[in-house]
N, C-alpha and C positions, 0 to 999 in steps of 0.2 A: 193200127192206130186205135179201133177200137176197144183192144183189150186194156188200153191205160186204165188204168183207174184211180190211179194216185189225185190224189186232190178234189176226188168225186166225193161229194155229203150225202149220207144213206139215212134220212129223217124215218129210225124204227125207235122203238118204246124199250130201252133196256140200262138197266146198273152203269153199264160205261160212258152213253149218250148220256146222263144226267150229270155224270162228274164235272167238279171244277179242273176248267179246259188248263188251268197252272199244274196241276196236278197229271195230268196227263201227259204234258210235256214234258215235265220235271222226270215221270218214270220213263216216258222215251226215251231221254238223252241217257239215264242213267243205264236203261236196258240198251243201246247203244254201246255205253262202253264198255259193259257186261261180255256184248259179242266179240270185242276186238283182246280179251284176256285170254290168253292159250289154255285154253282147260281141256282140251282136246275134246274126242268125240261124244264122250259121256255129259262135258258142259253143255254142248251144241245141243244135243238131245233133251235134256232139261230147260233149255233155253222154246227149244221148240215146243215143249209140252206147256209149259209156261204160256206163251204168246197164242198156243192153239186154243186154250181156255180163254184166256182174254178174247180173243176173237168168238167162241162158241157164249159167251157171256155178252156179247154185243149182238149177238143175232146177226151176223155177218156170213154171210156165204162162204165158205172155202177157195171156191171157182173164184168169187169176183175178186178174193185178195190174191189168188196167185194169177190171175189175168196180167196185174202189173209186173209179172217176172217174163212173159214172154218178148216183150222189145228188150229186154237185156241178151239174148241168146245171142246174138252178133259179139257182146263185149267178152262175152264166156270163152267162145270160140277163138276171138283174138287172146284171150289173154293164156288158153292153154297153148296157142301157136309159141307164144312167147317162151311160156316155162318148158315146153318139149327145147325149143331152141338154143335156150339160157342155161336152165339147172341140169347138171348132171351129175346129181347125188342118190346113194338109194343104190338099189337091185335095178341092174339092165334087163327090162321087160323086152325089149326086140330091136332090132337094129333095121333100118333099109339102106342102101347104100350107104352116103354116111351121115344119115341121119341115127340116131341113136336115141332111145326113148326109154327115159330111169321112170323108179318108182317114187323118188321124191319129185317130180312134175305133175306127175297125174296129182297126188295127193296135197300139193299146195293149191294145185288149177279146184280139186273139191272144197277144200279150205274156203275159198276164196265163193264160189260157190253158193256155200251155208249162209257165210258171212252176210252176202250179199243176196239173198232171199230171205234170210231173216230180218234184216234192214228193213226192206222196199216191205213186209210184211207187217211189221212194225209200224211204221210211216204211215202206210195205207190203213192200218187200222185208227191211227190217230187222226188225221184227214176225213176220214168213212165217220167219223162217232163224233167230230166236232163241227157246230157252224161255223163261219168265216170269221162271222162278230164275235165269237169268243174267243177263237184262236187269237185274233188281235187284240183283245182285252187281255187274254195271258201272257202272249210273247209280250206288250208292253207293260204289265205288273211285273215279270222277270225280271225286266231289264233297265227297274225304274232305280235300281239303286246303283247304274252307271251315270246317270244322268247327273251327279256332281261332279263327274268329269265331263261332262259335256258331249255323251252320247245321247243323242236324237231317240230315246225309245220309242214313242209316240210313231214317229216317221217310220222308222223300220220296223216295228210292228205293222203297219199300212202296208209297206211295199211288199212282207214279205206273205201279209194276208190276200194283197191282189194277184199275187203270183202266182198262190196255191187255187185261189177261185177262176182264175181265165186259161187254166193249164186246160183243163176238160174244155173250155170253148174253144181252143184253138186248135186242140186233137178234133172236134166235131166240125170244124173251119176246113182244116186239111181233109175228112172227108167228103166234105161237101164237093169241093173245091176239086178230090179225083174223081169225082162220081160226073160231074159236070162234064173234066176233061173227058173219061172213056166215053161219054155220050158223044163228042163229039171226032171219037178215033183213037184220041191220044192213049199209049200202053207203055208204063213206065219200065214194066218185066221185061219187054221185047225191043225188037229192034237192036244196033250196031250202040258202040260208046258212047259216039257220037249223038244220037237220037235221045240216048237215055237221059245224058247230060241234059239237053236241050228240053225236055220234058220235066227236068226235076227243075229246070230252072222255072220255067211256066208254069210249075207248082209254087213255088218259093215265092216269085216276084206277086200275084194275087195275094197272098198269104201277108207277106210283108206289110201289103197297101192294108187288108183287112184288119189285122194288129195295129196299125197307126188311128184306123179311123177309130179302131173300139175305145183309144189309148186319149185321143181327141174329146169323144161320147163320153167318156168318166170323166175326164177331167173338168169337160163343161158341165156335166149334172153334180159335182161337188163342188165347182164353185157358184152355182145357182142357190147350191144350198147352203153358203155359207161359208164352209169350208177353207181354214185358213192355218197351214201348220205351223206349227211351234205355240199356238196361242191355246191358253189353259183353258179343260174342255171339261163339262160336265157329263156323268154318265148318267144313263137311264138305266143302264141295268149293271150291281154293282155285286161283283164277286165275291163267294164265303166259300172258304174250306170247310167240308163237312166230315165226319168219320170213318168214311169208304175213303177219302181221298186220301187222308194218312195213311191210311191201308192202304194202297195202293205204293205211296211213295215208299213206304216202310217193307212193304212186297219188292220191290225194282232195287232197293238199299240191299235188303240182302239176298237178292239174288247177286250180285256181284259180291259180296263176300263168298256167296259157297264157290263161284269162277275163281275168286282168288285162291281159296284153300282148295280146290281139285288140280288147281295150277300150280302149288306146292308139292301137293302130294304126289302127282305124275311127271 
């Protein structure tokens, strides 16, 4: 639990941490769907060289951005059980009884892989390099020109900037929370099924209560202060795109044209 780091804010002095938080997002989504263009190994690589600069340009540890890929290792695992089970295209690498194990599973199980540590890499660098209050200053400047149709930007800006900010207190909750139990015996590794269940549930249920009360604590310290949605709100601090930030969106732009033309040409 302690390796998450998704949603953790890293207050350092750097070119990425000053940009406008619209701009950041804008090149996420866009370096997002960069990842999911087939351009095979050579895109991936370029993708990675790309996001490793941005991250050395942030002043960001290496370690703490790939900390958030180790609770994935459970889904990896399932998900190669899967394509050993499912695909059976490719060169047959080995047989066991009759389990059969091609060369197109491993290499879509790596696929999938990249994909998906380039993502949570990506993510976590936007997260690491932005406040709370700017993320929801940008996710609602985004999404202010749905708002003729009667989407809530304001609102889902909020919800999804409390999401990202109580993520790290509720991974710190849940350790609290087994530190307490082993104090008192409890071992969620050991023990029968039975036990283990019984142990994850007397993790879960404190957890749950903890999350309500926090959910309670904000809701009554923003309506003390006023806090009243849907009603038109003045800012104190008010967004500018500056020259780096085009650069950036105009960097994340054509990095998905060269995925698309390596995706042509392979």
């Amino acid at each position: 639990m302690g390796n998450f780091t998704l949603g953790r804010y890293m207050p350092l002095d750097s070119p990425i941490h000053k940009m406008d938080p619209r701009a950041k997002i804008g090149a996420m989504l866009l370096a997002l769907i960069a990842i999911f263009i087939p351009s095979g190994w050579i895109g991936y690589a370029i993708i990675f060289v790309v996001v490793g600069a941005i991250i050395s340009m942030a002043k960001l540890s290496y370690k703490f951005v790939l900390k958030s890929m180790k609770p994935m290792t459970f889904m990896l695992c399932f998900l190669l059980i899967i394509n050993v089970l499912v695909v059976k295209k490719g060169v047959l690498l080995f047989s066991i009884w009759k389990l059969s194990v091609y060369s197109e599973a491993i290499t879509q199980t790596l696929y999938i892989a990249v994909r998906l540590l380039l993502m949570i890499m990506i993510t976590t660098t936007l997260t690491s390099t932005t406040k709370p209050l700017d993320m929801t200053l940008g996710i609602e400047d985004l999404l202010k020109p749905f708002q003729k149709i009667g989407v809530p930007s304001h609102e889902i800006a909020m919800l999804i900037s409390i999401a990202l900010r109580f993520i790290p207190d509720l991974i710190d909750e849940v350790q609290r929370i087994m530190k307490a139990q082993a104090s008192r015996g409890v071992d969620i590794n050991e023990g029968s099924l039975k036990e283990k269940v019984q142990a994850i549930l007397s993790l879960i249920v404190p957890l749950f209560v903890s999350a309500f009360q926090r959910a309670e604590d904000l809701a009554n310290a923003m309506e003390a202060r006023g806090y009243i949605p849907g009603e038109k709100r003045t800012r104190y601090k008010v967004l500018k795109m500056q020259r780096n930030d085009y650069l950036l969106l105009i960097g994340a732009a054509l990095l998905i044209v060269i995925m698309i033309g390596l995706a042509i040409v392979l």
